[in-house]
C-alpha positions in Angstrom: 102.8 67.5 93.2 105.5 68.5 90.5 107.1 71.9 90.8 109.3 73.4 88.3 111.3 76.8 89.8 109.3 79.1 91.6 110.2 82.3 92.3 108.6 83.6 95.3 109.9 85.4 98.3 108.4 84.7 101.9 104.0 84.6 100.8 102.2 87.7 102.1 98.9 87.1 99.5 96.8 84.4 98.6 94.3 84.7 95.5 92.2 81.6 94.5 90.5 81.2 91.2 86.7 79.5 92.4 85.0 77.3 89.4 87.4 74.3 88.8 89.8 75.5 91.7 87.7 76.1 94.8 84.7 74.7 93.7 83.6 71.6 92.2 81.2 70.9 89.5 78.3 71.9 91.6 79.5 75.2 92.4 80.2 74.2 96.0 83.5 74.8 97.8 85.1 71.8 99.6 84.8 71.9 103.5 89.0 70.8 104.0 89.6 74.1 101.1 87.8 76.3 103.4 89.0 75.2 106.7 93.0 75.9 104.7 91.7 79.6 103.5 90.1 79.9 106.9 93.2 78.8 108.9 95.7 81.1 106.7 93.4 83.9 107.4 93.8 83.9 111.1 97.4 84.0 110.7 97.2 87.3 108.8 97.8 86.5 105.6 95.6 88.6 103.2 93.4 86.5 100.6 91.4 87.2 98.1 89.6 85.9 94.9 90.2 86.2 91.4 87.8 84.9 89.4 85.2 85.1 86.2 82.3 85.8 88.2 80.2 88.5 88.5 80.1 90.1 92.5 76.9 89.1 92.8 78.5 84.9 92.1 81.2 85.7 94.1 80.0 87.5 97.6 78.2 84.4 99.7 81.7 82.3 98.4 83.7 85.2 100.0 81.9 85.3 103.1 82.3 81.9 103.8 86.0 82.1 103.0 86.3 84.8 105.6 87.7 87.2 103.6 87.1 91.1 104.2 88.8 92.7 101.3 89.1 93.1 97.7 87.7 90.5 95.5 88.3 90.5 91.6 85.5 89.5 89.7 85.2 89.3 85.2 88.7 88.4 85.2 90.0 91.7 86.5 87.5 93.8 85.4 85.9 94.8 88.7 87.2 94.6 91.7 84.9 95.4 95.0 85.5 95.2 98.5 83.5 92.5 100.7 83.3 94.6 103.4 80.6 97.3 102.2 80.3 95.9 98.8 81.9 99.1 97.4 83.7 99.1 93.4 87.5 99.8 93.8 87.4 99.4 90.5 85.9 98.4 86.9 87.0 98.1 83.3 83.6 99.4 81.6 82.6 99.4 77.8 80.5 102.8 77.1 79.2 104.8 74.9 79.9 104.4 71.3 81.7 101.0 71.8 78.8 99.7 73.7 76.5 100.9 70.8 78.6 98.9 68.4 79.1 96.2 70.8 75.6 96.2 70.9 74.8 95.8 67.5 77.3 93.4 66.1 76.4 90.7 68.9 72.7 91.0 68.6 73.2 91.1 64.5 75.1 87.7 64.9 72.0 86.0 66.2 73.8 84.8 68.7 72.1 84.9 72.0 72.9 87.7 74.0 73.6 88.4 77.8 74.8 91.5 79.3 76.7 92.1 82.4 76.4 94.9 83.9 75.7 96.8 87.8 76.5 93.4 89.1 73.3 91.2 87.4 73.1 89.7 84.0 70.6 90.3 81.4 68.9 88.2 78.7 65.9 87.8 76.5 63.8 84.3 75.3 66.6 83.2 73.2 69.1 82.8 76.1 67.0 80.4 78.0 68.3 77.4 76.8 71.7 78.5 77.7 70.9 80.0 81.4 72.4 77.3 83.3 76.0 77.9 82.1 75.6 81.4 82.1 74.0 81.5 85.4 77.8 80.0 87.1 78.9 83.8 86.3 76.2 85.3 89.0 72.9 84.4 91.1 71.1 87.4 89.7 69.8 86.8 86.1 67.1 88.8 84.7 64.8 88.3 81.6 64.3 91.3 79.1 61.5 91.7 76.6 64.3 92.9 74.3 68.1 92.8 75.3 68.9 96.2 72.9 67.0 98.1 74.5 68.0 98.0 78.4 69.4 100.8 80.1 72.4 98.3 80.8 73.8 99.9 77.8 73.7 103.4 78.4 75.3 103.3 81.7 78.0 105.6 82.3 80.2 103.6 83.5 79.8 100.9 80.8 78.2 97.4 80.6 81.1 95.1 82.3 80.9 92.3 79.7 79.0 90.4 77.2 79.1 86.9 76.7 77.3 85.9 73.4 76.5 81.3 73.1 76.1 80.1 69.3 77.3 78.4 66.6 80.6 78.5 64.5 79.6 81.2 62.1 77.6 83.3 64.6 80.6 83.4 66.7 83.1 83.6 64.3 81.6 86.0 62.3 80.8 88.7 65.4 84.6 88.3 66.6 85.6 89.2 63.2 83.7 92.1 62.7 84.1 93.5 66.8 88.1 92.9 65.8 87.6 95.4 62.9 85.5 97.9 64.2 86.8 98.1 67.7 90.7 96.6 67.5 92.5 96.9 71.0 89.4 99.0 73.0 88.1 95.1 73.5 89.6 91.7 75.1 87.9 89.3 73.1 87.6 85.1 73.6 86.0 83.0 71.6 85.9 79.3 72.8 83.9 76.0 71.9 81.8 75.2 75.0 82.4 71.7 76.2 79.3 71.7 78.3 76.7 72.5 75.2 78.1 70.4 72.6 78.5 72.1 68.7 77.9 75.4 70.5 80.5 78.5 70.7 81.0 81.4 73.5 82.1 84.6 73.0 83.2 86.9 75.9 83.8 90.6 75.2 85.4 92.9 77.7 86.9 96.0 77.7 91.1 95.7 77.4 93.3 96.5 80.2 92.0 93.9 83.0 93.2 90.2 83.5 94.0 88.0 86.3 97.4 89.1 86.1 95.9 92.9 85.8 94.4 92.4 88.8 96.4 90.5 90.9 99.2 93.4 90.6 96.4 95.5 91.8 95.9 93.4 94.9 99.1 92.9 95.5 99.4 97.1 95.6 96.7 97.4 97.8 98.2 94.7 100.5 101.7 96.3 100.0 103.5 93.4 99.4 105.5 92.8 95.9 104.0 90.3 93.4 106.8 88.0 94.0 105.1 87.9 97.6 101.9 86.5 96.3 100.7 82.7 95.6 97.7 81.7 93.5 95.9 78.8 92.7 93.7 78.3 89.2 93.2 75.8 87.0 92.2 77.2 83.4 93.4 79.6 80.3 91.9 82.6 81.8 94.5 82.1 84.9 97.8 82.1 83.4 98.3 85.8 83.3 97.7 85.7 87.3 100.6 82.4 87.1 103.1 84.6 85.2 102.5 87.2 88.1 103.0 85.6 90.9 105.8 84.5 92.9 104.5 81.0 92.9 101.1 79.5 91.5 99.6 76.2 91.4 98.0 74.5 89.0 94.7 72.5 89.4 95.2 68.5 88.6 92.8 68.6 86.1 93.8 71.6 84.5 94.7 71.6 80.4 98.4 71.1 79.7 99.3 74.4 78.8 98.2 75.7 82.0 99.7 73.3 84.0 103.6 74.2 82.1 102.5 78.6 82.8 102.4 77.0 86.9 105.2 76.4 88.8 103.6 73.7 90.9 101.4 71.4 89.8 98.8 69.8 91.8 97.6 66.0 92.1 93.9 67.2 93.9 90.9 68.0 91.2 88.2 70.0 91.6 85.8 67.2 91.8 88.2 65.7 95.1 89.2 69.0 96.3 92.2 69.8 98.5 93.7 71.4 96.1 93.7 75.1 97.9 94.6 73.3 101.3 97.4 71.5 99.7 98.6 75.0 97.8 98.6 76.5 101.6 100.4 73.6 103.0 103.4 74.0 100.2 103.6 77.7 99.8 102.8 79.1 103.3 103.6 76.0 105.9 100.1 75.7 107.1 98.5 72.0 107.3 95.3 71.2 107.5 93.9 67.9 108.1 90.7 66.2 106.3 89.4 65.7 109.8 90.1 68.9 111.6 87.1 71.0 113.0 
């Protein structure tokens, strides 16, 4: 492990990013990573999650983490407590931005999925693309037609959309959310590595990030931000690294994200150990791949 001038003071908070940190490809967390989170609990520490996924994706991992406490799920956008599964907070897009949301995504002929109340909806042109979308949460509907669901017309706004295509389709709907709707949205557009020649597009409203919302849970612990530690291993997380008082990055993580860290890691997500490692550097607390 390389480490390159951290900053914190003495670790009160833990947050761990879950797809490429905590869990590997499968979507599984490694047994020695939870024993570490575990462990740390039982000392006191407060940890959390920070991570893309819907609540719904996130819960079962939280449970068997241990952890009773904020989570934040869509990058910062909601953030529920594990305890009785109650919203703390959420970063909504309603009314007339969801209507022209709405319209621009579905006009792409992109296909379309909605997040929102926790689930994620689609119609028949999603279906080739459920298993990618499906890492976000466990509860995926079908819908006859996607712009017609109530989703959109909740007051408290849809939570995302993530939109799969091609180039143009893609390009062409960031282009014209950018002009119609300027800062109200946080808007990524990425190539997909795990659908070859297709594009992703995920719209949220602005304001919430990793970094957003690890300040938030640093607030709610009382402790500074300097006094938190993180652990992630992709774009989305280096907002939440320029937060923290020291973060780690995943060994397979992109080289930009590895130089935002100020540790870098050696363990993958397909090897795991990387969280129990993090735990054993930043807070003192060793873990053994045979322990009970």
């Amino acid at each position: 492990m390389s480490r390159r001038g951290a900053r914190s003071r003495r670790p009160k908070l833990l947050a761990v990013d879950l797809d490429g940190t905590l869990l590997d490809p499968r979507g599984e967390p490694h047994e020695r990573d939870v024993r570490a989170v575990r462990a740390l609990v039982q000392t006191g520490v407060a940890v959390s999650i920070v991570t893309g996924r819907l609540y719904s994706g996130t819960r079962a991992v939280a449970e068997k983490l241990g952890i009773r406490g904020p989570v934040a799920c869509v990058d910062g956008s909601h953030v529920v407590d594990t305890v009785d599964h109650a919203t703390l907070l959420h970063r909504g897009i309603a009314g007339e931005q969801a209507a022209i949301l709405r319209d621009i995504v579905l006009g792409s002929g992109a296909a379309t999925f909605v997040f929102a109340r926790d689930a994620i909806v689609h119609e028949e042109s999603g279906v080739p693309f459920l298993a990618y979308v499906s890492t976000w949460s466990n509860d995926v509907r079908h819908a006859d037609k996607v712009s017609d669901h109530p989703f959109w017309r909740n007051e408290e706004g849809v939570t995302a959309v993530v939109a799969v295509g091609n180039g143009s389709q893609i390009g062409g709907a960031t282009e014209a959310l950018r002009a119609r709707l300027g800062d109200a949205l946080q808007l990524a557009m990425f190539p997909i590595r795990r659908l070859p020649g297709s594009w992703g597009l995920v719209v949220r409203a602005a304001g919430g990030s990793k970094g957003s919302a690890l300040r938030w849970l640093a607030a709610h612990h009382d402790c500074d931000p300097f006094e938190t530690v993180c652990v992630g291993d992709w774009l989305n997380d280096v907002s939440m690294f320029a937060v923290a008082g020291r973060s780690f990055a995943m060994g397979h993580a992109p080289a930009e994200v590895k130089q935002a860290a100020s540790d870098v890691l050696v363990e993958t997500a397909e090897r795991g150990g990387g969280i129990a490692s993090a735990v054993e550097h930043a807070f003192g607390l060793r873990v053994g791949e045979q322990d009970p």
